[in-house]
N, C-alpha and C positions, 0 to 999 in steps of 0.2 A: 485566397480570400481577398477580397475587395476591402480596404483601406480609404479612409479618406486622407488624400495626399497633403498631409500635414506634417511636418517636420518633429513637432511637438512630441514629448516622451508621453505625455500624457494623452493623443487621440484616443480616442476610441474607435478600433475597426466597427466601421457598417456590417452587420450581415447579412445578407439578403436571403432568398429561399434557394437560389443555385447554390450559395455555399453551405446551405444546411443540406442540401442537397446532396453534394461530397461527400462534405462530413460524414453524414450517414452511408453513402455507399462505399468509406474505408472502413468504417465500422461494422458495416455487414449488416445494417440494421436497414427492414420495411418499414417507411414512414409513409402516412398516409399527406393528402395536400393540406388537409386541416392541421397535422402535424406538425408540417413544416411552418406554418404560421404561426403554432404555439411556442415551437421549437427556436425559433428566429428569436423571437420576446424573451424569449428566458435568457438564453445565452448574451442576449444584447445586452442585460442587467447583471449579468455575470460580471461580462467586460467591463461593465461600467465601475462596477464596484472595484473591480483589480485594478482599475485607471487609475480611481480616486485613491484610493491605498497608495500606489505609483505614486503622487503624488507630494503624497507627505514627504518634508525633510527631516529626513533620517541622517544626515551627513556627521552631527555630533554623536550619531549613538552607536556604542559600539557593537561588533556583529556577537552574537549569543545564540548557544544550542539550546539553555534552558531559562523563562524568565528568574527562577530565584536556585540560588546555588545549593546541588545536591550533593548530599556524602554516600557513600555507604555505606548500607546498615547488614550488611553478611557478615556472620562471624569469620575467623578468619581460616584460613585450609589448613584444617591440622591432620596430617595423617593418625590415625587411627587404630588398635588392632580390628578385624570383623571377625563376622561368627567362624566356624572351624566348617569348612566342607560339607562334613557327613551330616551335621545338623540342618545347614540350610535344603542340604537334599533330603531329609528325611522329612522335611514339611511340603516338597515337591511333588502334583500328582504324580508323575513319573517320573525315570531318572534311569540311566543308561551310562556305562563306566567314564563315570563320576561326573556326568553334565547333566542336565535338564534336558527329558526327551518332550519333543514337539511335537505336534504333527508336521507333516511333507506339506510344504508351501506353492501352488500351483503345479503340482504334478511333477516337483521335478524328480530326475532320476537320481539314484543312487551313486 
């Protein structure tokens, strides 16, 4: 993609309609010519906004996964006893020595 050759963190890449152009034939995406001219504009204002963002000094702020500190709220893993076998199979449509019968999953064989 075309750059304007500014050293600056902050440029903002030009886009033109050849690199909307690419863009979309990595994508695999049919754009029409009117497309590409709508498509230029948006994306231009995309950039713009990430630029300005780029911009801010952040340098005092430390890096953070969430803005405000999360706990968790799961109880904690307590093993358990569960039901006994024959009961949860007895609530099973079907049941075949002593598992849950399914149906056969894309044909497979036996």
């Amino acid at each position: 993609m075309s750059t304007e050759s500014t050293p600056d963190r902050g440029a903002t890449p030009a886009l033109g309609r050849q690199d909307i152009a690419h863009l979309a034939r990595l994508a695999r995406l049919a754009v029409t010519d009117e497309e590409l001219d709508r498509f230029a504009g948006q994306l231009g204002a995309v950039l713009d906004a990430v630029a300005q963002v780029q911009r801010a000094d952040a340098g005092d702020v430390a890096p953070t996964t969430h803005a405000v500190p999360l706990t968790n709220v799961l109880r904690p893993d307590v093993a358990t006893p569960s039901l006994p076998r024959d009961v949860v199979l007895a609530g099973a449509p079907a049941a075949e020595d002593d598992r849950f019968r399914v149906p056969r999953i894309l044909g497979e064989e036996e």
